[in-house]
Backbone bond lengths (Angstrom), bond angles and torsions (degrees), N, CA, C in turn:
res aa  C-N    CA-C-N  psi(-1)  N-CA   C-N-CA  omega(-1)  CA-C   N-CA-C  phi
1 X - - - 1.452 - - 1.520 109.36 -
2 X 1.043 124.49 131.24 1.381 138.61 -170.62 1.569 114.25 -92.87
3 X 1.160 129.78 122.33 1.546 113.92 -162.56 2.085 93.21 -135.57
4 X 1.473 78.43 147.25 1.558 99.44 -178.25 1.358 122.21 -68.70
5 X 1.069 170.00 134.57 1.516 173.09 -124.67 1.134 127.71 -168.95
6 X 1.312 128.10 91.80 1.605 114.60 -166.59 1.619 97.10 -112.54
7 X 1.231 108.15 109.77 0.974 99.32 166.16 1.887 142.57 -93.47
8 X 1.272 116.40 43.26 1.506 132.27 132.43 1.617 106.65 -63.12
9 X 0.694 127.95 -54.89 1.619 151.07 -170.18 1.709 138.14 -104.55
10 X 1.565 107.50 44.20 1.274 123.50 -156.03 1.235 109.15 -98.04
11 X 1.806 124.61 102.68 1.528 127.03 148.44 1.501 110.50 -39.20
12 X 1.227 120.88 89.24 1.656 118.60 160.44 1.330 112.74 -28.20
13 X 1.516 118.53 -72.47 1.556 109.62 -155.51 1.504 121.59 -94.08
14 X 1.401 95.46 12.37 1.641 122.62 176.98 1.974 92.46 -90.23
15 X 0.999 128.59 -62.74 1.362 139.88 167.81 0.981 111.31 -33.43
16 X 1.655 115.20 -62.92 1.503 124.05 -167.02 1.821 98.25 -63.63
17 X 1.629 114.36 -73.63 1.148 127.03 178.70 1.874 104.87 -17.76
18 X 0.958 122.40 -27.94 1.841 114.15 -143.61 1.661 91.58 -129.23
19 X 1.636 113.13 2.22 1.587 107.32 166.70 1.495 97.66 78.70
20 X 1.387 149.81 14.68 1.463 151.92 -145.37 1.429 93.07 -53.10
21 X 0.868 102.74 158.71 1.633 115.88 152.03 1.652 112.48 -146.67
22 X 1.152 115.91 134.16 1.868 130.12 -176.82 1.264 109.48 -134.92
23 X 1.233 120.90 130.48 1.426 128.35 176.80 2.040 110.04 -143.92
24 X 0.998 82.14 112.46 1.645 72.22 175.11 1.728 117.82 -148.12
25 X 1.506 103.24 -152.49 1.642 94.47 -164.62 1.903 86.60 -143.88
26 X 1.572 120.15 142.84 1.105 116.81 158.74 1.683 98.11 -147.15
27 X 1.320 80.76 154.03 1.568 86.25 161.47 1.333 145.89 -77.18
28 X 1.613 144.07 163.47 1.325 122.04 -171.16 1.264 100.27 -70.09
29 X 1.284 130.90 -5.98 1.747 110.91 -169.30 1.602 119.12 -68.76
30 X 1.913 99.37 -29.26 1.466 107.04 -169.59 1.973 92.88 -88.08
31 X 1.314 120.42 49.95 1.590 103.43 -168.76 1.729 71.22 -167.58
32 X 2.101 106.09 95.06 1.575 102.61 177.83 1.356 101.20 -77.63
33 X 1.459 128.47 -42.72 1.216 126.32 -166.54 1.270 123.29 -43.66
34 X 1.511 102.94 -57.73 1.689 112.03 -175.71 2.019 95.94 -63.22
35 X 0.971 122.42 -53.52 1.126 111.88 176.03 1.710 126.23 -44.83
36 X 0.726 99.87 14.68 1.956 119.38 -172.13 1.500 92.38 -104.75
37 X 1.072 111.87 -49.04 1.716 117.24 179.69 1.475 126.94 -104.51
38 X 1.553 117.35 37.85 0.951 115.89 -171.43 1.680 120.40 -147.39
39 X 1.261 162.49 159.81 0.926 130.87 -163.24 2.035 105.78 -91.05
40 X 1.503 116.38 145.76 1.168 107.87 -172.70 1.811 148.70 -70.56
41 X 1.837 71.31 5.88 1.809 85.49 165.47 1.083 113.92 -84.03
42 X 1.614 138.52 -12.78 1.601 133.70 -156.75 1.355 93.70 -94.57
43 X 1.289 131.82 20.30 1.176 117.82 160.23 1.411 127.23 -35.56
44 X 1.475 111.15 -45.01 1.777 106.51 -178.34 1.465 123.02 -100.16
45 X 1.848 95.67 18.74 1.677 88.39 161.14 1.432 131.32 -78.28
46 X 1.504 106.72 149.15 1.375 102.23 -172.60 1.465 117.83 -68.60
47 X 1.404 120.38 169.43 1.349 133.50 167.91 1.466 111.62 -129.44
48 X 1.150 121.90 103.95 1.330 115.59 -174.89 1.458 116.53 -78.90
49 X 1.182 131.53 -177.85 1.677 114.76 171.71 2.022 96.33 -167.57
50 X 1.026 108.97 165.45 1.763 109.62 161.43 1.740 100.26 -171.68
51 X 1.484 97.12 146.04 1.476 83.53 -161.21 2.099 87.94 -144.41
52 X 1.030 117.32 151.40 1.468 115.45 175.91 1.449 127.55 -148.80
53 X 1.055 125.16 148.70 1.656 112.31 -156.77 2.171 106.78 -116.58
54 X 0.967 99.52 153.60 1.300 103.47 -172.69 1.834 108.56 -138.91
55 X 1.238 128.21 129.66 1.435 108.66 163.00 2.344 102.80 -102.87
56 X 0.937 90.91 135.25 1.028 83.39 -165.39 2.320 101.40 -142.00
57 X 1.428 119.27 137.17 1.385 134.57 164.58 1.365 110.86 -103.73
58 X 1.410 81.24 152.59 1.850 94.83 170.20 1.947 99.48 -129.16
59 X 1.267 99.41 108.65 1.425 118.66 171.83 1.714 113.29 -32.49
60 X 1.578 96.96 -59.37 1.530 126.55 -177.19 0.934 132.80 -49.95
61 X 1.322 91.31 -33.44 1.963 105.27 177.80 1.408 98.52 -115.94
62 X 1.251 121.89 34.05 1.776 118.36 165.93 0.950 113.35 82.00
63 X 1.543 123.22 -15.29 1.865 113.39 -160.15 1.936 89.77 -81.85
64 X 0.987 91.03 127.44 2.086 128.63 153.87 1.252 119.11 -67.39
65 X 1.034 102.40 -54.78 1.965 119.27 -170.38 1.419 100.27 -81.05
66 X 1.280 121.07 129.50 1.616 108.19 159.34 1.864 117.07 -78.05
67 X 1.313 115.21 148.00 0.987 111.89 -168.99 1.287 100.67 -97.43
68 X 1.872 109.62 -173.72 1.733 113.87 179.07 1.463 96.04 -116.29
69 X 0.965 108.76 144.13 1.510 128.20 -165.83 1.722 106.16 -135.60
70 X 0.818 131.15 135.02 1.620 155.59 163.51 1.244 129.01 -133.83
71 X 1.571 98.44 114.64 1.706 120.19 172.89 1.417 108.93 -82.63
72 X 1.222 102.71 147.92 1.699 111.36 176.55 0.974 117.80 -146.43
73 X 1.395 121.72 153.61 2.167 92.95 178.78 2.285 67.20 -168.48
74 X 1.485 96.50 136.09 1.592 100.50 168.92 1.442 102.81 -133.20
75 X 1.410 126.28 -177.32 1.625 142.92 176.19 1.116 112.69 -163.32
76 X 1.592 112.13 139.57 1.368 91.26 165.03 1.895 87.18 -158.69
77 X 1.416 132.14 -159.48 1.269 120.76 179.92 1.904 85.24 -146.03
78 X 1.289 94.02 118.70 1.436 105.60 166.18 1.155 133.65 -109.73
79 X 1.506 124.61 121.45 1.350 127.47 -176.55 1.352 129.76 -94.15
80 X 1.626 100.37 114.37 1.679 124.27 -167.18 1.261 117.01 -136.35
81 X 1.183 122.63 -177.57 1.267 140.42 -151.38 1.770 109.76 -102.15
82 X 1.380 103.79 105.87 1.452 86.13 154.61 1.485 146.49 -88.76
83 X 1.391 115.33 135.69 1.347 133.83 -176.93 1.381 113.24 -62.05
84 X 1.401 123.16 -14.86 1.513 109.94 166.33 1.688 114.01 -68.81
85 X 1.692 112.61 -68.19 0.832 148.51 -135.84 1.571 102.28 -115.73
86 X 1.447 129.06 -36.54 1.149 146.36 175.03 1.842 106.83 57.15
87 X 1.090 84.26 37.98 1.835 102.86 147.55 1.394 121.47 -93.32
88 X 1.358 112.48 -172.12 1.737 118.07 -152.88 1.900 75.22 -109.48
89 X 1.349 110.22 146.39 1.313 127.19 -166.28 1.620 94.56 -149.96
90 X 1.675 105.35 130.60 1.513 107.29 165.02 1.448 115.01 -93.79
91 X 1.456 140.92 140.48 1.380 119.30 176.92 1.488 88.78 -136.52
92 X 1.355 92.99 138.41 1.972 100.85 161.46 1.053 105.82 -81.51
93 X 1.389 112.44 140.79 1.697 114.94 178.43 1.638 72.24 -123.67
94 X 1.952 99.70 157.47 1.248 103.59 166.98 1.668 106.10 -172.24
95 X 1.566 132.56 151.24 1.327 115.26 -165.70 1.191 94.14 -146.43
96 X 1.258 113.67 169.69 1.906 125.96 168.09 1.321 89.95 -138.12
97 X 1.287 121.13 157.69 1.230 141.29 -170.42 1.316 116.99 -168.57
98 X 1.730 119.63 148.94 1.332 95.31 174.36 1.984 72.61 -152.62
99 X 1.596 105.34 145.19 1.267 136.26 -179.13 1.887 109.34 -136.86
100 X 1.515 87.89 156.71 1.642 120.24 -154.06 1.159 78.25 -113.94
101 X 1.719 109.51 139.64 1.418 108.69 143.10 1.327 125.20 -110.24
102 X 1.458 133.18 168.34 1.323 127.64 -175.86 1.409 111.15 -155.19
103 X 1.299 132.37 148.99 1.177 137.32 -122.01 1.783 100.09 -86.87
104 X 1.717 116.31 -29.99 1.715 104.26 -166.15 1.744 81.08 -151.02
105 X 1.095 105.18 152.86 1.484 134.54 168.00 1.880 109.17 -35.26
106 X 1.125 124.63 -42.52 1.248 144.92 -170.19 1.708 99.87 -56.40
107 X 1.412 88.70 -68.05 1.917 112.86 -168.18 1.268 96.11 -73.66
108 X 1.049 145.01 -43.56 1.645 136.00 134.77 1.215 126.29 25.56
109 X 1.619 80.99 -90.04 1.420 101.10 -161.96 1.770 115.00 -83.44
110 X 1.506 93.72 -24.56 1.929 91.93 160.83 1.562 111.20 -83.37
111 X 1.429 137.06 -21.84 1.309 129.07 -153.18 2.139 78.00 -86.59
112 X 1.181 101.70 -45.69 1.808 103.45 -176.32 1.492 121.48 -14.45
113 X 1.760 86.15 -67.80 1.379 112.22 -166.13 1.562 100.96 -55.36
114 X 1.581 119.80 -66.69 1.050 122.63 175.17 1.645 142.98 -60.74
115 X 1.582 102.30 11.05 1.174 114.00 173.04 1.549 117.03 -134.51
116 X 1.912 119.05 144.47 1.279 121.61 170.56 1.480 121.81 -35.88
117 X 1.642 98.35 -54.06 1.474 111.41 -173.33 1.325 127.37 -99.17
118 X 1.183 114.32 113.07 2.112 122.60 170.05 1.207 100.51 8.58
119 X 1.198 100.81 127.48 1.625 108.45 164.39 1.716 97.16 -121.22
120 X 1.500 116.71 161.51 1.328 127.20 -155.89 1.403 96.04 -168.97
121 X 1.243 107.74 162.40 1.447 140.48 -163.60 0.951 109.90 -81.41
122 X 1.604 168.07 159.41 1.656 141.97 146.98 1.734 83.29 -104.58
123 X 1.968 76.24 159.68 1.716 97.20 -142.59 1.981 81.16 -139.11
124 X 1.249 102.26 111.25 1.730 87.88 143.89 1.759 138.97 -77.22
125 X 1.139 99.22 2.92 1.287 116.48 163.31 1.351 112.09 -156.67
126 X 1.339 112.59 94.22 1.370 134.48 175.26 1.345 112.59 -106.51
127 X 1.530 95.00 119.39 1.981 104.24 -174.74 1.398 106.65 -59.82
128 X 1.073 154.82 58.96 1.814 125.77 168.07 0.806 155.57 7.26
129 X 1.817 99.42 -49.45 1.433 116.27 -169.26 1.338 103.29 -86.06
130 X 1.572 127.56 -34.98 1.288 137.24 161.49 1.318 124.67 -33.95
131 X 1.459 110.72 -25.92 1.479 116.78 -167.74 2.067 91.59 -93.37
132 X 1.493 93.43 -42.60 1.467 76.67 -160.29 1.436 118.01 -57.14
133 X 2.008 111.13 -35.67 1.156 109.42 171.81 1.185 118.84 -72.62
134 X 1.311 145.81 -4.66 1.249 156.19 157.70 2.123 94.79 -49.67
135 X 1.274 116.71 -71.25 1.453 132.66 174.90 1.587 104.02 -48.10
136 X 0.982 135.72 -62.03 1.365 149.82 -179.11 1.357 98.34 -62.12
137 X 1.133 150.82 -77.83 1.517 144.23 -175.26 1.919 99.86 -37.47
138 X 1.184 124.12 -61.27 1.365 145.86 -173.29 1.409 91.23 -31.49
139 X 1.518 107.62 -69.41 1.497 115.18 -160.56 1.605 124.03 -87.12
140 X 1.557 106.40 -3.14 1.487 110.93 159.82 1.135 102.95 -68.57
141 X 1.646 102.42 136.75 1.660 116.80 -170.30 1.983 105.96 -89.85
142 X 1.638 94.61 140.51 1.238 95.83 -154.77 1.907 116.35 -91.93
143 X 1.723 93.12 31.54 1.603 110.81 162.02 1.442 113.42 -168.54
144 X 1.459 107.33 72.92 1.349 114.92 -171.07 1.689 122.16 -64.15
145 X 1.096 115.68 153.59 1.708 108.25 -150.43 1.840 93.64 177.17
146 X 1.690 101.12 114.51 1.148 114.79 159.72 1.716 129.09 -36.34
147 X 1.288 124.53 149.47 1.533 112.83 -179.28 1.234 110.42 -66.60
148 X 1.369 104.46 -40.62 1.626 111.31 -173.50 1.819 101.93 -138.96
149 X 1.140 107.60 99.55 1.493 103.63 175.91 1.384 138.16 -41.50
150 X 1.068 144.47 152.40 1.313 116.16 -154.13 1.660 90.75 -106.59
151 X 0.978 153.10 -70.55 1.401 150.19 136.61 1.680 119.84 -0.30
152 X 1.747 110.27 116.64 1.852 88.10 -169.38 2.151 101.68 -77.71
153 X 0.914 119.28 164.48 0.963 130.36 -162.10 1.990 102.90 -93.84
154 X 1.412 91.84 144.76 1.420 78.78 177.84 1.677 90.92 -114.15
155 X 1.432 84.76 136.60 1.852 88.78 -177.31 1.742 96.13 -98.26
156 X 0.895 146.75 3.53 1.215 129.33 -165.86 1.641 126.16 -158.84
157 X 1.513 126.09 104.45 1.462 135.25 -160.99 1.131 105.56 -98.59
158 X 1.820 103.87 89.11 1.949 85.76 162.66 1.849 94.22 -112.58
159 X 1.403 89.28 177.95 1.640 108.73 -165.28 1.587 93.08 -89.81
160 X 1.140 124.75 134.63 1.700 131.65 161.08 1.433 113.48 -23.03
161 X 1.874 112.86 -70.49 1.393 122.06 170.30 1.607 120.56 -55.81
162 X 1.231 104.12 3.46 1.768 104.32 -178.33 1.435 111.15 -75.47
163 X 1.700 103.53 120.42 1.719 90.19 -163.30 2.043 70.48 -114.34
164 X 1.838 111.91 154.93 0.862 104.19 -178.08 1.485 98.17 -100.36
165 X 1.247 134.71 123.02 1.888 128.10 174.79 1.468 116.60 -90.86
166 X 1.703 106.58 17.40 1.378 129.18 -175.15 1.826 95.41 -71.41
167 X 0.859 87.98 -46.71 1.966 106.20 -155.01 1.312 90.95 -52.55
168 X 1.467 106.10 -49.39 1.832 108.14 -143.17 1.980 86.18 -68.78
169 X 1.552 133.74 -24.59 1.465 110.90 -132.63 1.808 84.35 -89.23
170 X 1.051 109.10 173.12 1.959 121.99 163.79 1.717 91.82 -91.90
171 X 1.478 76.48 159.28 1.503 94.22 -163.41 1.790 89.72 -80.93
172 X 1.673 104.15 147.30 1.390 91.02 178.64 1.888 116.73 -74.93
173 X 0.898 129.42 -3.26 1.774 122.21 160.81 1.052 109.98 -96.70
174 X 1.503 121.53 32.75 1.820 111.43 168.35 1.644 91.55 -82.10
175 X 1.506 121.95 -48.14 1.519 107.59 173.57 1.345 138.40 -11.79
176 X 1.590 98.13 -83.58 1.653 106.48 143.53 1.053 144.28 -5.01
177 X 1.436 103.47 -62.90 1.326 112.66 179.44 1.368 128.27 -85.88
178 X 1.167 117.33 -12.66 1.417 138.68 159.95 1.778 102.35 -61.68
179 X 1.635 121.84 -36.89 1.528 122.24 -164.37 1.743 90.72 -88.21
180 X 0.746 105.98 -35.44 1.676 112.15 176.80 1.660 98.50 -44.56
181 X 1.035 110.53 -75.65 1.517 113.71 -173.09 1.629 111.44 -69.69
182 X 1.282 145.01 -23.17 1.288 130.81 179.05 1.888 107.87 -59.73
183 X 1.301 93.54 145.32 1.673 95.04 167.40 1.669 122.57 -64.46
């Protein structure tokens, strides 16, 4: 039986239970956050996303119960600013992820600590798309900057009238060193 998936509105362990698979495409417009950091024409870039559910035990480590498990993996190419050069820079941001669910906020937040992978709440209506830009914000890098700028950079502002009066002085231990050598 083939079942529908909306993901604004995602039964986790209904998903997980049925092997789901979701893959889709939105634009940055429906994603305000990333749009906070981005320039305001990229509104109609895409965001790709695919996400798939598994209930799954591990014998080994005692677990009985199979758990809910969620794959995620999103992309998208966001246009920002580079910090070298402070030109317009495209960067792919992009993530895989995979999260646990667990039954109340509590077990959560201890199973968290004690595990590699996200632990999460199960949700009969669990946003998706929230998560991905949640993932996607994470993995935009937090000083984006071309490999090689396209503009050479000027590293260094002196003023025309800048006369340096550094040059002209002796270093103050040339003294010294002059007493060094007298007999």
């Amino acid at each position: 039986m083939k079942h529908a998936f909306d993901p604004k509105h995602l039964h986790i362990h209904a998903f997980a239970h049925a092997a789901g698979q979701l893959a889709g495409e939105e634009t940055l417009a429906h994603f305000e956050r990333l749009l906070e950091v981005v320039d305001d024409k990229a509104t109609q870039t895409p965001v790709h996303y695919s996400a798939s559910g598994e209930l799954r035990s591990n014998p080994e480590r005692g677990e009985t119960a199979a758990q809910v498990w969620l794959h995620l993996s999103g992309k998208t190419l966001l246009p920002l600013v580079c910090q070298r050069c402070l030109e317009p820079v495209d960067v792919v941001v992009e993530f895989a992820r995979d999260f646990r669910f667990v039954a109340n906020e509590a077990l959560a937040a201890v199973e968290d600590e004690a595990s590699e992978e996200d632990v999460l709440v199960l949700s009969k209506d669990f946003n998706l798309l929230e998560l991905v830009e949640d993932e996607l914000l994470l993995a935009t890098p937090l000083v984006p900057k071309h490999p090689v700028c396209p503009q050479p950079l000027k590293l260094q502002v002196a003023d025309a009238d800048f006369v340096d009066t550094d040059a002209n002085k002796p270093h103050p231990f040339s003294v010294l060193e002059q007493l060094k050598h007298k007999p």
